[in-house]
C-alpha positions in Angstrom: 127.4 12.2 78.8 124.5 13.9 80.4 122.8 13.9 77.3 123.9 10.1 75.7 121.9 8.9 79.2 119.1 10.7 78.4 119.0 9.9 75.1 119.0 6.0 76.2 116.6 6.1 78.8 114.1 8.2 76.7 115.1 5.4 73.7 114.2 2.5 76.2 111.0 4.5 77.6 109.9 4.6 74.0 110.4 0.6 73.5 108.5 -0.2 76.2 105.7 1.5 75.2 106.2 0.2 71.9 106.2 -2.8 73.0 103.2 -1.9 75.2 100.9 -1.1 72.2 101.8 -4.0 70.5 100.9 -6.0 73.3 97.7 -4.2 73.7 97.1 -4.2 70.2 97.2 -8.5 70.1 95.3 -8.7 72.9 92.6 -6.4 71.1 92.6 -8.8 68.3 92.8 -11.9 70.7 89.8 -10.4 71.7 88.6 -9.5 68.6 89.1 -12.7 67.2 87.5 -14.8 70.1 84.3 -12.9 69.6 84.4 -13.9 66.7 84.8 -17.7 67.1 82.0 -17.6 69.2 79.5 -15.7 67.4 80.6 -18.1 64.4 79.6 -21.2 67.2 76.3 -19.3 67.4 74.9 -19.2 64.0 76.8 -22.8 63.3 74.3 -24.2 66.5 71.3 -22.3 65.4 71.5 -23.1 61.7 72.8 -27.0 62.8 69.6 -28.5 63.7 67.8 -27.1 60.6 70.9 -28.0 58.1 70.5 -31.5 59.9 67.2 -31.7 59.6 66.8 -31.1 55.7 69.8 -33.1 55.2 68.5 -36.2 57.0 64.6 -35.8 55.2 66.3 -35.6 51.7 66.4 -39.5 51.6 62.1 -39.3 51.8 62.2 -36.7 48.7 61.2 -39.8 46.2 59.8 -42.3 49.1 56.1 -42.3 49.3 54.4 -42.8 52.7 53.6 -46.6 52.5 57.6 -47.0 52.3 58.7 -45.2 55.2 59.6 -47.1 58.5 58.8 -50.7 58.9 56.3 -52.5 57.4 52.7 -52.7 58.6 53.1 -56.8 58.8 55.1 -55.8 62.2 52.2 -54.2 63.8 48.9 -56.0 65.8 45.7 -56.2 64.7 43.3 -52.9 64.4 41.3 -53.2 67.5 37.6 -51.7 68.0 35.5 -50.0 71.1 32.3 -48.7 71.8 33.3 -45.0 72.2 31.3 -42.5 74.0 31.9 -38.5 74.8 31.2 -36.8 71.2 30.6 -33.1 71.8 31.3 -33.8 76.0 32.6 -30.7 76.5 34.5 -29.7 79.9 35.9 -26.4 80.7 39.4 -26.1 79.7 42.1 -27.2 82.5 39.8 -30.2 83.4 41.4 -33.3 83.8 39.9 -35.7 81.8 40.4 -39.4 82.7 40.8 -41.2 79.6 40.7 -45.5 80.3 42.7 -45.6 77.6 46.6 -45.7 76.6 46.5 -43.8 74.4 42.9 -42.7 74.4 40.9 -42.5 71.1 37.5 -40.7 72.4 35.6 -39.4 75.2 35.4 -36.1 76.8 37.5 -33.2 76.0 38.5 -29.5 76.2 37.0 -26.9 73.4 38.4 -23.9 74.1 39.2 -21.6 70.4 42.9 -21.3 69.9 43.3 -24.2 72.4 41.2 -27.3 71.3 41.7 -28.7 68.9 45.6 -28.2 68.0 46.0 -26.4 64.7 46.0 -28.5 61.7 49.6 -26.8 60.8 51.5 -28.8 63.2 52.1 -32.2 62.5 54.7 -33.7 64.8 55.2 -32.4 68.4 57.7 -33.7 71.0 57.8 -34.1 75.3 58.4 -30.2 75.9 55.3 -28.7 73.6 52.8 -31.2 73.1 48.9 -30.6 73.6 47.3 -31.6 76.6 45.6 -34.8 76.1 42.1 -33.1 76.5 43.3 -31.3 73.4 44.1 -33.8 70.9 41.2 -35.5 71.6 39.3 -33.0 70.5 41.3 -33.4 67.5 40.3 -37.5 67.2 36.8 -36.0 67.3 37.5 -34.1 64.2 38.9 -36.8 62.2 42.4 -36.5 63.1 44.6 -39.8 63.3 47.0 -39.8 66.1 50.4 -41.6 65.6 51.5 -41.8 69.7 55.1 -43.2 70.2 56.6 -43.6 73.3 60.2 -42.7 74.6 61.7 -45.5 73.2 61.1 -43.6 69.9 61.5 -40.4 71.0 65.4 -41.5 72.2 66.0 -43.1 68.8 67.2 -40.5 66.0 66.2 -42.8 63.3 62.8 -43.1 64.2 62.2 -39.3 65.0 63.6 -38.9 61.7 61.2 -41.4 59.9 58.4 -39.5 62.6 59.7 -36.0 60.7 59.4 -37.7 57.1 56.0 -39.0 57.9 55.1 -35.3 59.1 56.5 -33.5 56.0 54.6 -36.2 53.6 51.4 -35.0 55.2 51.9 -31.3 55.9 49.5 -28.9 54.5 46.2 -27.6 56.1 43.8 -27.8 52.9 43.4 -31.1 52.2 41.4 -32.5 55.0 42.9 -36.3 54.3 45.9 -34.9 56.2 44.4 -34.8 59.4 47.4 -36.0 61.2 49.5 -35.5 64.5 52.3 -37.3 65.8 52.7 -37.1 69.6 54.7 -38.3 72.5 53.3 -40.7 75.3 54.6 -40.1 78.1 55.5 -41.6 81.3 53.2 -39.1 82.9 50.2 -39.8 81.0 47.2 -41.3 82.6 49.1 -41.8 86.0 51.9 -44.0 83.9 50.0 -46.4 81.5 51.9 -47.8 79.2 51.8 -49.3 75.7 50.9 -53.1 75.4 54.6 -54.6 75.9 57.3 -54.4 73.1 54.6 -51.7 71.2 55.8 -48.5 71.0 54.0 -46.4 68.3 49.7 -46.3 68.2 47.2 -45.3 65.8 44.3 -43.7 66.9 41.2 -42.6 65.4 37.5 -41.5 66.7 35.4 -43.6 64.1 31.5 -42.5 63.4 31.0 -45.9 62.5 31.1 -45.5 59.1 31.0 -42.1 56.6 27.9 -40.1 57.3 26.7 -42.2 60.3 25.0 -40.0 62.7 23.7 -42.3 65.1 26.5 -41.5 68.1 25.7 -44.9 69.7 28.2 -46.4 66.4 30.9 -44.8 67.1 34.4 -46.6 67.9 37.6 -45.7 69.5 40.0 -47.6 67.1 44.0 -48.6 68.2 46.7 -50.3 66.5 50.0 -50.4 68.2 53.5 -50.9 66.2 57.0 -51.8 67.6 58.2 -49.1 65.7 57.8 -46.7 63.1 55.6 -47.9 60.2 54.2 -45.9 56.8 53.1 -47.9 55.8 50.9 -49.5 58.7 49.2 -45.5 59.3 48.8 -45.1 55.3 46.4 -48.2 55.5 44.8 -47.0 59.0 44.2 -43.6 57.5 42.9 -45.3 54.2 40.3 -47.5 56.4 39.6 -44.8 58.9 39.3 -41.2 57.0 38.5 -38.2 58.1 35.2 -38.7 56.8 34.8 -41.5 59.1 34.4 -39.2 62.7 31.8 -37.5 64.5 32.8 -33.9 63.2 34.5 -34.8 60.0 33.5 -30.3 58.4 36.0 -29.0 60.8 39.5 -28.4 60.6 
């Protein structure tokens, strides 16, 4: 008898660890499994925005510039200024205060590596945008400036027409794609804002003409949108070229 209890209590020692290990061994692959999961999240986030972002630009693949957005009939009339500050340097970190909203000359940081942005980037939001200083270096290059405001930057359509316009003019050789697309934001020049129910402008730091030298023709040029419009900057960069600035030679 002895021996039969022994025999059961060592039988029911041996199911509970059993039992034990099985338990430990679903929990390992609970475990196992929920790492899993999440590192899956992981790369699904990372690689989202990206996937997104090509999927959403394939409808520009066989849209030229011109068509993208509104048309230009929605925007005001291009406006002119007497502009002043070509090769106004001030050291970098100098607050500039531009009259303007947005500005489209005067004087400006020109720090290498600093000012003027890099030609590369063509469409910057809120969180890494260039000082203003900066880009208007970039207007004294030859640069057109499309500036929205948040009412564009909170509307997914519109950033992604903003993103098409950006990959129609990417590229750094050709000096006709002096382009950025920037935010205006409520912190700029102490909280100016765009003329009411705009919320895109052109900008561009004309010489007066192609090959005019005489500084005292140049002109700050605007022309503010409700919304996105191709078309509207392909005919401002058309009347306004690169050529058309105080330092056209420089990228």
């Amino acid at each position: 008898m002895a021996k039969t209890a022994k025999s059961d209590r060592q039988a029911k020692i041996d199911q509970i660890r059993s039992k034990q290990k099985g338990a430990e061994r679903r929990r390992g692959f609970m475990i196992v499994g929920v790492c899993v999961v999440i590192a899956v999240l992981i790369v699904g986030a990372a690689a989202y925005r990206p996937i997104k972002g090509w999927w959403d630009l394939r409808q520009f693949n066989d849209t030229d510039l011109a068509s993208i957005g509104a048309p230009a009939s929605t925007c005001q009339e291009v406006t002119e200024k007497k502009a002043d500050g070509n090769q106004d340097h001030v050291p970098t970190g100098t607050p500039v205060p531009y009259k303007d909203a947005p500005p489209a000359f005067g004087a400006h940081w020109n720090e290498p590596g600093v000012a003027p942005a890099p030609m590369s980037r063509k469409l910057y939001t809120e969180g890494d945008r260039p000082e203003l200083e900066t880009l208007v270096h970039n207007l004294e290059h030859g640069y057109t400036i499309l500036w929205y405001d948040e009412t564009i930057a909170n509307d997914d359509e519109a950033m992604t027409e903003l993103r098409g316009i950006a990959d129609k003019l990417a590229g750094t050789s050709n000096f006709r794609t002096k382009f950025i697309a920037a935010p205006w934001t409520s912190e700029d020049e102490d909280g100016k804002d765009f003329p009411d129910g705009q919320h895109v402008a052109l900008s561009h730091w004309s010489a007066g003409g192609e090959g005019v030298t005489d500084t005292s023709k140049q002109q700050g040029v605007w022309q503010y949108c409700p919304s996105v419009s191709g078309e509207a900057l392909s005919d401002f960069m058309l009347k306004y070229p690169y050529t058309d600035s105080p330092e056209p030679t420089s990228a």
